[in-house]
N, C-alpha and C positions, 0 to 999 in steps of 0.2 A: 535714600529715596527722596528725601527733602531736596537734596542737592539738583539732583535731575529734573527734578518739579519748578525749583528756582531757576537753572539753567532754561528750561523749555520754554518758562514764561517768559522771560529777560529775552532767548531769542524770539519769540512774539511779538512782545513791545518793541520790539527793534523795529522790524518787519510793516509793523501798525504804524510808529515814524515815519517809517521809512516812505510807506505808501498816503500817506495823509498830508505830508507836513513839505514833500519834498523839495516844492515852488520856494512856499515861504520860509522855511526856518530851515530846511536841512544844510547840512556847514556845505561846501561846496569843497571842501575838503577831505568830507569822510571819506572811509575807505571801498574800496571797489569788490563785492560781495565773490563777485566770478572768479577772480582771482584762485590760479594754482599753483599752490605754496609747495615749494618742494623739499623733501624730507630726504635726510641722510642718515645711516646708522655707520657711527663714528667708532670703530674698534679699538683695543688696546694695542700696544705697543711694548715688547721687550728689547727690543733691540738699542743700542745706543747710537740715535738720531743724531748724525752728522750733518751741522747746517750750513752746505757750501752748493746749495742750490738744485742741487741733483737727488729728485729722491728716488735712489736705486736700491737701500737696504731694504731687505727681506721683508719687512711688514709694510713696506710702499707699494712695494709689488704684487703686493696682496690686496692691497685697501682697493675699491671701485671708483674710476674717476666717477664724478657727476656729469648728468646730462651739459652738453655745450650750453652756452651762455644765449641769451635773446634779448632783444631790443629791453629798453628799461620799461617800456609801456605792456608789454608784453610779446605774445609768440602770432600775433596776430599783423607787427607791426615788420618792418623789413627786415629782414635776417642780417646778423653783423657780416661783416665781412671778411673778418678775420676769425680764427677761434679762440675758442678760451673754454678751459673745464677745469675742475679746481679736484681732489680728496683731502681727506682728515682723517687724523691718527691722534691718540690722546695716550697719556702714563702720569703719574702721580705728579707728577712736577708741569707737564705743559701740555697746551693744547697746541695740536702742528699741523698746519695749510701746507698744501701744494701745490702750487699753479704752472699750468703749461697755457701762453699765452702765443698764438703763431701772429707772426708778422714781420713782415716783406722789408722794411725800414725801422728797425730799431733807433731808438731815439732818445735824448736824456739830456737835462741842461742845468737839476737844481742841484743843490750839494749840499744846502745849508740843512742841518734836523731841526722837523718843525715847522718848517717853510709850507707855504698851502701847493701840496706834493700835485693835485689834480692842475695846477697849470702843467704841467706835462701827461703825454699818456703814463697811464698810472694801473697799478693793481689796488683794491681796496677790501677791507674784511671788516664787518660790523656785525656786534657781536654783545645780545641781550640776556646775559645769565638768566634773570630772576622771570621775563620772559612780561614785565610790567608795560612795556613802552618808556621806561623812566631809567637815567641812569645806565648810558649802554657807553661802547668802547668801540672806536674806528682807528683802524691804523692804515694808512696809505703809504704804497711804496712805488718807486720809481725803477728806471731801469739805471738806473747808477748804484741799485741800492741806499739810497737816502729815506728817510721814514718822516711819516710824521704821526706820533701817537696822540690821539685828544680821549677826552670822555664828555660826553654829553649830560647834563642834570637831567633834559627832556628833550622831544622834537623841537626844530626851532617855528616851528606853524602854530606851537603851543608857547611858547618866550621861552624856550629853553638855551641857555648860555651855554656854550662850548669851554671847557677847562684846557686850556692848551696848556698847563705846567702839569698835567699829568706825564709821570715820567716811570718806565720800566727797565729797571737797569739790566734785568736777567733777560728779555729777550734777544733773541737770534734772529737774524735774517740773513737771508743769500739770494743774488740772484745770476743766474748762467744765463750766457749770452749763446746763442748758436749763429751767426755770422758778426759783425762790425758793428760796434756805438758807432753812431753820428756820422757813418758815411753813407751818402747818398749813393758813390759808384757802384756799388754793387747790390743785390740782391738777398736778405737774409734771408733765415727759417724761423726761431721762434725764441724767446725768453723766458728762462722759468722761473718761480721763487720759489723759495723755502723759507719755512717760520716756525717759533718755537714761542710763542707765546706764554708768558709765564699763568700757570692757574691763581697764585698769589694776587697776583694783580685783577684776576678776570672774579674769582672771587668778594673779593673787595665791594664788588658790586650788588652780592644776594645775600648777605650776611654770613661767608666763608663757608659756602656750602660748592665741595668739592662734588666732580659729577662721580657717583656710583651707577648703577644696572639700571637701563633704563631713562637716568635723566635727561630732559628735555632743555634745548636751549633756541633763541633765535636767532638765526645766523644770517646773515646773506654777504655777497660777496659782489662789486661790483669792477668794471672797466671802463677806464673813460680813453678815447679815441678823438686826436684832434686831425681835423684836415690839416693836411702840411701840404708843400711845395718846396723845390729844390730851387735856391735863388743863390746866385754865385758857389756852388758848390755847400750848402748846408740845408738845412731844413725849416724852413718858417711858417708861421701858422696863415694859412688861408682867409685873406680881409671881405667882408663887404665894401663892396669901393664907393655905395652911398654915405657908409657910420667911419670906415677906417678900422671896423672891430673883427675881430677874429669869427669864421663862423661857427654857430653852437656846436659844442663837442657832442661826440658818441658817445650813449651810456647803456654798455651793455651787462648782463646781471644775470645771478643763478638761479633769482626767484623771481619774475616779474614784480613791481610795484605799482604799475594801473598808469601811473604819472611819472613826469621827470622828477623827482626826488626820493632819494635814499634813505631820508629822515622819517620813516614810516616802521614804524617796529613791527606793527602789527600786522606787515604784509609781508614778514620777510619768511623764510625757510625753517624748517625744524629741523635738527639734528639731534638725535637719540642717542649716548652712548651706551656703548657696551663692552662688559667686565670681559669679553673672549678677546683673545690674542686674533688679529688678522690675521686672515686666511685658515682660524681656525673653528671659526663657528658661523653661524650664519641668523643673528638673531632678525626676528619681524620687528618694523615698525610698529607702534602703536597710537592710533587713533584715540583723540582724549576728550571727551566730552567737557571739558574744564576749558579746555579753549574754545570749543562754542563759545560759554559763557561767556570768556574774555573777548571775544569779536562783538558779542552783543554792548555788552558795559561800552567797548572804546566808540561805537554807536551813540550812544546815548549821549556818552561822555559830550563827542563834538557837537550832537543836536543839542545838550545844553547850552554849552558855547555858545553857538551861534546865537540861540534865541535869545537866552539871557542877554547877549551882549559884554560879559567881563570873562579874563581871566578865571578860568580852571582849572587850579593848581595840585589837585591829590594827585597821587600816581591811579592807574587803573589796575588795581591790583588780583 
């Protein structure tokens, strides 16, 4: 009872902020209240998960893709053009994505692991065990299959440093092409991935708490989409011919984030796992009053911030 009484106030004072303070001290930052966060129940997995891009085995087939993907500002903003839907399957050892991404020109030019993977169109997966806002893990992949794993300490809106020698040696990935890399002449269909994320590493993160019945995580999943043009037979990214710069990419996403950035924890997806084998059970989401809370606190959080004027370093726990 105490909890929910703590909870109801906190979102209050949020609300009271929110409405009093907005002009002057609210962070221009915070997060966007309307926002609708979308939830997945993640199944188990017995089958032995072949990661060559195609998920055809038995409990893939089983698992529900997600709603198609929408603009990164929301479902308010123009619809992508292309599709993209992601599912999730999990077993004792890895957490495993699946994307089906369609598109007309498949394309790809990085090779090196590590390399900042979104200068190409790219798949992305980010991914908050402890569910803090602090301390999460983004893996980007290309259509040549090349990767780039990083972990986050924090948002970078908040000074959070990127770790890029974070390294997972037990992941998998795959990606299937369904027409031609890098040929403009023809017309593809779509490219898939596949991923086998190790729970070791995702772990690492909430103090080696593997997910059982139930657990909650924050996920989301993005796509970045460059204008290209075909110049002497290949693919180039589309200039402004006042700067000479490329025009901004496409950033489309499984869970809206209100704004163009990814680095918002607190706006991303839930995903609930659960102990039944796909396709054999059918568990309900759960709605958690503890994350009110935590919406209120990362509120507060940034209206601190702001007014104070310095760095605010806890995590929002």
């Amino acid at each position: 009872m105490k909890f929910v009484l703590l909870a109801f106030t906190l979102i209050l004072l949020t609300a009271s902020i929110q409405g009093k303070t907005k002009n002057k001290y609210w962070h221009k930052d915070a997060p966007v209240p309307e926002l609708n966060r979308e939830k997945y129940v993640c199944y188990r997995t017995s089958d032995s998960i072949n990661i060559d891009g195609i998920p055809d085995e038995n409990s893939w087939k089983e698992a529900e893709w997600s709603g198609e993907f929408v603009d990164i500002r929301g479902s308010e903003f123009p619809a992508p053009t292309h599709a993209t839907k992601v599912k999730m399957l999990w077993d004792d050892n890895y957490f495993y994505v699946a994307a089906h991404l369609e598109e007309p020109h498949i394309q790809g030019t990085i090779t090196r692991h590590d390399a900042v993977i979104f200068r190409d169109n790219d798949f992305e997966v980010f991914i908050d065990p402890s569910g803090d806002t602090h301390l999460y893990y983004e893996l980007e992949i290309n259509a040549l299959n090349t990767i780039w794993d990083l972990l986050l300490i924090k948002p970078y809106r908040v000074g959070g440093p990127p770790v890029n020698s974070l390294e997972s040696p037990e992941i998998k990935t795959a990606v299937h092409i369904i027409g031609t890399l890098n040929n403009p002449a023809d017309t593809d269909s779509c490219w898939s991935v596949e991923m086998a994320i190790p729970l070791g590493t995702l772990t690492e993160l909430n103090g080696k708490r593997k997910p059982t019945e139930g657990t909650q995580w924050r996920v989301n999943f993005s796509r970045v989409q460059w204008h290209t043009r075909v110049v002497d037979g290949a693919y180039e990214k589309i200039t402004k011919p006042e700067t000479g710069n490329p025009l901004p990419e496409e950033n489309w996403v499984w869970s809206p984030q209100g704004v163009i950035d990814m680095h918002r924890p607190e706006t991303w997806g839930y995903v609930q796992f659960s102990e039944s084998e796909s396709g054999a059970g059918s568990s309900k989401f759960e709605n958690r009053i503890e994350e009110e809370t935590k919406w209120a606190l990362q509120n507060i959080f940034l209206a601190q911030r702001k007014y104070h004027g310095f760095m605010v370093i806890l995590p929002i726990l």
